[in-house]
C-alpha positions in Angstrom: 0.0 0.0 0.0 1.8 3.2 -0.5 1.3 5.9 1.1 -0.3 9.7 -0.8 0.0 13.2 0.1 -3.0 14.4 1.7 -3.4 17.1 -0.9 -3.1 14.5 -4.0 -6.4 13.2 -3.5 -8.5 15.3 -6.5 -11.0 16.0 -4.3 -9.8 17.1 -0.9 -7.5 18.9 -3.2 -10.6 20.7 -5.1 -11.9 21.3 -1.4 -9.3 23.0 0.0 -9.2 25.6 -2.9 -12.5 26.3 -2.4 -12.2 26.6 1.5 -9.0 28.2 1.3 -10.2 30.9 -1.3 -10.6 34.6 -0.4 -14.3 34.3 -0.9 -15.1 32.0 1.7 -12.4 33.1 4.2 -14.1 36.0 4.0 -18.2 34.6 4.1 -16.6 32.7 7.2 -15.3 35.5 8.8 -18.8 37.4 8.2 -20.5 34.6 9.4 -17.9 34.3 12.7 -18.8 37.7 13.5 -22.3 37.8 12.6 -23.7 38.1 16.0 -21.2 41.2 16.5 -22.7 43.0 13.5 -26.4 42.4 13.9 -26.7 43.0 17.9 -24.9 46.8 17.6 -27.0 47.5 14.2 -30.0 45.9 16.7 -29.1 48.6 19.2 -28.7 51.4 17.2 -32.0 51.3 15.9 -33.7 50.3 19.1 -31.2 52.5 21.3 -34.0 52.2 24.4 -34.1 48.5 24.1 -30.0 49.0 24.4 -30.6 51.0 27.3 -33.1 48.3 29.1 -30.5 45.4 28.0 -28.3 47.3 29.9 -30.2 47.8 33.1 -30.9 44.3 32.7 -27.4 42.7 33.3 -26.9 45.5 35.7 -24.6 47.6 33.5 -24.7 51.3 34.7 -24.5 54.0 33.5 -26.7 52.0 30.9 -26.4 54.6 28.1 -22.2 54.5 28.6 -22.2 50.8 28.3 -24.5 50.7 25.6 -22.6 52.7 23.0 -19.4 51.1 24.7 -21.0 47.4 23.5 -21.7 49.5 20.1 -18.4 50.7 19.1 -16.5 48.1 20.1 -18.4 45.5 18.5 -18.7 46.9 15.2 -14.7 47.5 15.2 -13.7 44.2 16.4 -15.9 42.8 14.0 -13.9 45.0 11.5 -11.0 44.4 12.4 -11.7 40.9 12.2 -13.3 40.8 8.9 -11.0 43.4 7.5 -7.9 41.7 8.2 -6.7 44.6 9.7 -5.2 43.1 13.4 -7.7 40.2 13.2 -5.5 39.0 15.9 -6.7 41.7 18.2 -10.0 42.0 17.3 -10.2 38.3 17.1 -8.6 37.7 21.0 -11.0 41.2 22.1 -14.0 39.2 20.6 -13.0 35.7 22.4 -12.8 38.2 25.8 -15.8 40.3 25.7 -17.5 37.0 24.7 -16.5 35.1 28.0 -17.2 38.0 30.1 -20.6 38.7 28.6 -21.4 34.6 28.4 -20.3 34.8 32.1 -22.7 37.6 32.8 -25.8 37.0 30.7 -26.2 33.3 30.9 -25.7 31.9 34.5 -27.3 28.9 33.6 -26.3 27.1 37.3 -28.4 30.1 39.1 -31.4 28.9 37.2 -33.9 25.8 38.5 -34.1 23.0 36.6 -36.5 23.3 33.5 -36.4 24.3 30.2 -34.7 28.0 30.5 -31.9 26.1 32.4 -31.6 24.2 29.3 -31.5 26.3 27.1 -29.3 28.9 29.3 -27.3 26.2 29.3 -26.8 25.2 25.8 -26.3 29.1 24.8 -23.3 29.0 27.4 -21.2 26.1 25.8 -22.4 27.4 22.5 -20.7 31.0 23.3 -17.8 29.2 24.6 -16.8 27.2 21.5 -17.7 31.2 19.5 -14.7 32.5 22.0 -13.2 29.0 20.9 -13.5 30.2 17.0 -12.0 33.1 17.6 -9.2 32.0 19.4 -8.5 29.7 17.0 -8.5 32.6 14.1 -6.3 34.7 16.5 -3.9 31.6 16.6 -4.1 31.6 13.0 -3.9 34.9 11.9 -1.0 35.3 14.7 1.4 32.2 13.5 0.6 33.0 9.3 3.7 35.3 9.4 5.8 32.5 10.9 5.4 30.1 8.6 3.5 28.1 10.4 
Protein backbone atom coordinates (compact mmCIF):
# COMPACT_ATOMS: atom_id res chain seq x y z
CA UNK A 1 0.00 0.00 0.00
CA UNK A 2 1.79 3.22 -0.49
CA UNK A 3 1.26 5.93 1.06
CA UNK A 4 -0.28 9.68 -0.84
CA UNK A 5 0.00 13.24 0.14
CA UNK A 6 -2.95 14.45 1.71
CA UNK A 7 -3.39 17.14 -0.92
CA UNK A 8 -3.08 14.45 -4.02
CA UNK A 9 -6.39 13.21 -3.45
CA UNK A 10 -8.49 15.29 -6.52
CA UNK A 11 -11.02 15.98 -4.29
CA UNK A 12 -9.80 17.13 -0.87
CA UNK A 13 -7.52 18.89 -3.22
CA UNK A 14 -10.57 20.72 -5.07
CA UNK A 15 -11.93 21.27 -1.40
CA UNK A 16 -9.31 22.98 -0.01
CA UNK A 17 -9.21 25.59 -2.87
CA UNK A 18 -12.50 26.28 -2.39
CA UNK A 19 -12.23 26.60 1.52
CA UNK A 20 -9.02 28.22 1.33
CA UNK A 21 -10.20 30.87 -1.34
CA UNK A 22 -10.60 34.55 -0.38
CA UNK A 23 -14.34 34.27 -0.93
CA UNK A 24 -15.09 32.03 1.68
CA UNK A 25 -12.44 33.09 4.15
CA UNK A 26 -14.15 35.98 4.02
CA UNK A 27 -18.16 34.63 4.14
CA UNK A 28 -16.63 32.74 7.22
CA UNK A 29 -15.35 35.54 8.78
CA UNK A 30 -18.77 37.37 8.25
CA UNK A 31 -20.54 34.56 9.38
CA UNK A 32 -17.93 34.27 12.75
CA UNK A 33 -18.80 37.67 13.50
CA UNK A 34 -22.26 37.80 12.65
CA UNK A 35 -23.70 38.05 16.01
CA UNK A 36 -21.20 41.22 16.50
CA UNK A 37 -22.69 43.01 13.50
CA UNK A 38 -26.40 42.40 13.94
CA UNK A 39 -26.68 43.00 17.92
CA UNK A 40 -24.93 46.78 17.65
CA UNK A 41 -27.03 47.48 14.23
CA UNK A 42 -30.04 45.93 16.67
CA UNK A 43 -29.09 48.55 19.19
CA UNK A 44 -28.66 51.35 17.23
CA UNK A 45 -32.02 51.28 15.90
CA UNK A 46 -33.70 50.26 19.07
CA UNK A 47 -31.21 52.47 21.35
CA UNK A 48 -34.02 52.19 24.44
CA UNK A 49 -34.06 48.49 24.11
CA UNK A 50 -30.04 48.96 24.43
CA UNK A 51 -30.60 50.95 27.26
CA UNK A 52 -33.11 48.27 29.08
CA UNK A 53 -30.50 45.38 28.02
CA UNK A 54 -28.26 47.35 29.94
CA UNK A 55 -30.15 47.83 33.05
CA UNK A 56 -30.88 44.29 32.75
CA UNK A 57 -27.41 42.72 33.26
CA UNK A 58 -26.87 45.52 35.71
CA UNK A 59 -24.57 47.61 33.48
CA UNK A 60 -24.73 51.32 34.69
CA UNK A 61 -24.50 53.96 33.52
CA UNK A 62 -26.70 51.98 30.93
CA UNK A 63 -26.42 54.65 28.14
CA UNK A 64 -22.20 54.49 28.58
CA UNK A 65 -22.23 50.84 28.28
CA UNK A 66 -24.53 50.69 25.62
CA UNK A 67 -22.62 52.71 23.04
CA UNK A 68 -19.39 51.09 24.74
CA UNK A 69 -20.98 47.38 23.53
CA UNK A 70 -21.71 49.46 20.09
CA UNK A 71 -18.44 50.67 19.07
CA UNK A 72 -16.50 48.12 20.10
CA UNK A 73 -18.45 45.45 18.46
CA UNK A 74 -18.70 46.88 15.22
CA UNK A 75 -14.69 47.50 15.18
CA UNK A 76 -13.70 44.22 16.43
CA UNK A 77 -15.90 42.82 13.99
CA UNK A 78 -13.85 45.04 11.45
CA UNK A 79 -11.00 44.36 12.43
CA UNK A 80 -11.65 40.91 12.20
CA UNK A 81 -13.35 40.77 8.91
CA UNK A 82 -10.96 43.44 7.47
CA UNK A 83 -7.87 41.67 8.17
CA UNK A 84 -6.74 44.61 9.70
CA UNK A 85 -5.17 43.10 13.43
CA UNK A 86 -7.67 40.17 13.20
CA UNK A 87 -5.51 38.97 15.95
CA UNK A 88 -6.69 41.67 18.24
CA UNK A 89 -9.97 42.01 17.29
CA UNK A 90 -10.16 38.30 17.07
CA UNK A 91 -8.56 37.66 21.03
CA UNK A 92 -10.96 41.16 22.07
CA UNK A 93 -14.01 39.22 20.60
CA UNK A 94 -13.00 35.73 22.38
CA UNK A 95 -12.76 38.22 25.84
CA UNK A 96 -15.83 40.26 25.66
CA UNK A 97 -17.53 36.98 24.68
CA UNK A 98 -16.46 35.06 27.97
CA UNK A 99 -17.21 37.99 30.06
CA UNK A 100 -20.63 38.75 28.58
CA UNK A 101 -21.37 34.62 28.39
CA UNK A 102 -20.34 34.76 32.14
CA UNK A 103 -22.69 37.63 32.78
CA UNK A 104 -25.76 37.00 30.68
CA UNK A 105 -26.24 33.33 30.89
CA UNK A 106 -25.66 31.94 34.49
CA UNK A 107 -27.33 28.89 33.61
CA UNK A 108 -26.27 27.14 37.34
CA UNK A 109 -28.41 30.08 39.14
CA UNK A 110 -31.38 28.95 37.23
CA UNK A 111 -33.90 25.79 38.46
CA UNK A 112 -34.05 23.00 36.56
CA UNK A 113 -36.48 23.33 33.54
CA UNK A 114 -36.39 24.32 30.22
CA UNK A 115 -34.69 27.99 30.54
CA UNK A 116 -31.87 26.12 32.42
CA UNK A 117 -31.61 24.21 29.33
CA UNK A 118 -31.50 26.35 27.06
CA UNK A 119 -29.29 28.85 29.30
CA UNK A 120 -27.30 26.16 29.31
CA UNK A 121 -26.78 25.17 25.79
CA UNK A 122 -26.27 29.06 24.82
CA UNK A 123 -23.32 29.00 27.42
CA UNK A 124 -21.22 26.13 25.76
CA UNK A 125 -22.42 27.44 22.49
CA UNK A 126 -20.71 31.02 23.34
CA UNK A 127 -17.79 29.21 24.58
CA UNK A 128 -16.77 27.17 21.52
CA UNK A 129 -17.71 31.20 19.54
CA UNK A 130 -14.74 32.45 22.00
CA UNK A 131 -13.21 29.05 20.85
CA UNK A 132 -13.49 30.21 16.97
CA UNK A 133 -12.00 33.08 17.60
CA UNK A 134 -9.24 32.04 19.36
CA UNK A 135 -8.51 29.71 16.98
CA UNK A 136 -8.51 32.60 14.09
CA UNK A 137 -6.33 34.69 16.50
CA UNK A 138 -3.91 31.64 16.61
CA UNK A 139 -4.13 31.59 13.03
CA UNK A 140 -3.93 34.94 11.89
CA UNK A 141 -0.96 35.29 14.69
CA UNK A 142 1.42 32.21 13.53
CA UNK A 143 0.65 33.04 9.29
CA UNK A 144 3.74 35.29 9.37
CA UNK A 145 5.76 32.55 10.88
CA UNK A 146 5.40 30.11 8.63
CA UNK A 147 3.48 28.11 10.44
Amino acid sequence: MTHQSPMSNPVRSSLARIVASPVMRTVSLLALCAAYIQGPLTKIFDFNGALAEMDHFGLHPAAFFALAVIVFELAASAMVVSGVLRWAGALALAGFTLLATFIALRFWEMAPGMDRMMATNAFFEHVGLAGAFLFVAAFDLTKGAGK
